[in-house]
C-alpha positions as CSV (number, residue, x, y, z in Angstrom):
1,X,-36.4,23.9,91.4
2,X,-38.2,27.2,91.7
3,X,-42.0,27.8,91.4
4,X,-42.1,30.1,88.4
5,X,-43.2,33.6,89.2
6,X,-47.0,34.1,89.1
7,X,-49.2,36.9,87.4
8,X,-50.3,38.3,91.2
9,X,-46.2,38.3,92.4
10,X,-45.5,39.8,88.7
11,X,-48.5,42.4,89.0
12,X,-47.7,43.4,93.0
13,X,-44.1,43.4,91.9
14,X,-44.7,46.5,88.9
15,X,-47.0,47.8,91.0
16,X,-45.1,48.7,93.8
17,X,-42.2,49.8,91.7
18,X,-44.9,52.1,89.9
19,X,-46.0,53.8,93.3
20,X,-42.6,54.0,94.2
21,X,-41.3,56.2,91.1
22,X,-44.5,58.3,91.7
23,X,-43.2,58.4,95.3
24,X,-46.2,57.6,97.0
25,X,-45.9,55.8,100.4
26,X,-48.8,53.3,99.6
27,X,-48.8,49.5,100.2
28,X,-49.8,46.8,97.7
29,X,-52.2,44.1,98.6
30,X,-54.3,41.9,95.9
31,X,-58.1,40.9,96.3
32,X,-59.4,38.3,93.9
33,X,-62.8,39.6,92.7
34,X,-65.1,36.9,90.6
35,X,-64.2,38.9,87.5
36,X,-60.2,39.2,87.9
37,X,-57.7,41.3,90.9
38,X,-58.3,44.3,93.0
39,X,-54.8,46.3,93.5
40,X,-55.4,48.0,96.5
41,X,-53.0,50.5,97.9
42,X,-53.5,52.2,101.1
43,X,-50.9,53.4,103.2
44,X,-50.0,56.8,105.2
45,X,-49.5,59.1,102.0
46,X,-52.2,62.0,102.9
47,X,-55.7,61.8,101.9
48,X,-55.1,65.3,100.0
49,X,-58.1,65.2,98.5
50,X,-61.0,62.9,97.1
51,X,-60.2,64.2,93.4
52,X,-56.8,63.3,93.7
53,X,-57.7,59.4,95.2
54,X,-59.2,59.2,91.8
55,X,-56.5,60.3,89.9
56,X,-54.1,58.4,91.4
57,X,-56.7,55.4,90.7
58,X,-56.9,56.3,87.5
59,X,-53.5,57.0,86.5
60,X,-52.4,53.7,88.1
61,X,-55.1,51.9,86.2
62,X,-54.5,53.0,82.3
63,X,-50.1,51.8,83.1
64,X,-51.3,48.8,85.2
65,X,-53.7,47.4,82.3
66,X,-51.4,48.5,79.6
67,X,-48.8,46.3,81.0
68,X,-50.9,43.2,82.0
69,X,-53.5,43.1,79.2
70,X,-52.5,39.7,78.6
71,X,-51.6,38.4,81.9
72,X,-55.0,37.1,82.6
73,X,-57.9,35.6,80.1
74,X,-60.5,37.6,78.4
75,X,-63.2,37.4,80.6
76,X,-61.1,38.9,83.9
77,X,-60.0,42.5,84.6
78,X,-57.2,44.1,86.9
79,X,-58.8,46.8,88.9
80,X,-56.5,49.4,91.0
81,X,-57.9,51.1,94.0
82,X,-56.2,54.0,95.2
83,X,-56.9,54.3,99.7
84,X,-60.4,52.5,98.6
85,X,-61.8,55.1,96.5
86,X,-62.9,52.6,93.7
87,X,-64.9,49.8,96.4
88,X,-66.6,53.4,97.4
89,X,-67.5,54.0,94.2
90,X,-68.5,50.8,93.5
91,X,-71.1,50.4,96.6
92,X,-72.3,53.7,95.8
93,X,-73.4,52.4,92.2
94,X,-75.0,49.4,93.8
95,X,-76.8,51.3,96.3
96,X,-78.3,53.6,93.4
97,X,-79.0,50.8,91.1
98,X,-81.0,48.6,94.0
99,X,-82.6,52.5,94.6
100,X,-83.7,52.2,91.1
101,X,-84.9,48.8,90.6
102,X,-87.2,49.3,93.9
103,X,-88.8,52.8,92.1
């Protein structure tokens, strides 16, 4: 008997067929974060630009949470990062919002 197929196989499954059709040479790799998973895809596809990091992040994000909405419980998110554009963005907030408090 087979271990049914979990929500992180499912998720790096889709996503990998997803970066594929946009053919982007990008690998999938999960990160559990304390508030759900971190799709991050990296790979040798150019760094064309920072803008189009984002979109890809973006565009990625809207299909990946459309298809997994229900895949994990209320309280958790999927988050795709695109050649680690989003963790930028992410310690770029928290370095402006510890800037803040200290002001």
């Amino acid at each position: 008997m087979t271990d049914p197929i979990t929500t992180e196989s499912r998720l790096t499954a889709f996503v990998q067929d997803l970066i594929e059709r946009m053919r982007l040479e990008l690998q999938v790799s999960l990160e559990s974060l304390p508030d759900g998973l971190r799709v991050n895809l990296s790979g040798p596809t150019p760094n064309r630009s920072f803008a189009g990091r984002a979109r890809r992040s973006t565009r990625c994000q809207h299909v990946v949470s459309a298809a997994f909405r229900d895949a994990l419980p209320d309280n958790q998110r999927i988050v795709v990062d695109c050649q680690g554009f989003r963790k930028a963005k992410d310690r770029e907030l928290q370095q402006m919002a510890r800037y803040l408090m200290e002001k």
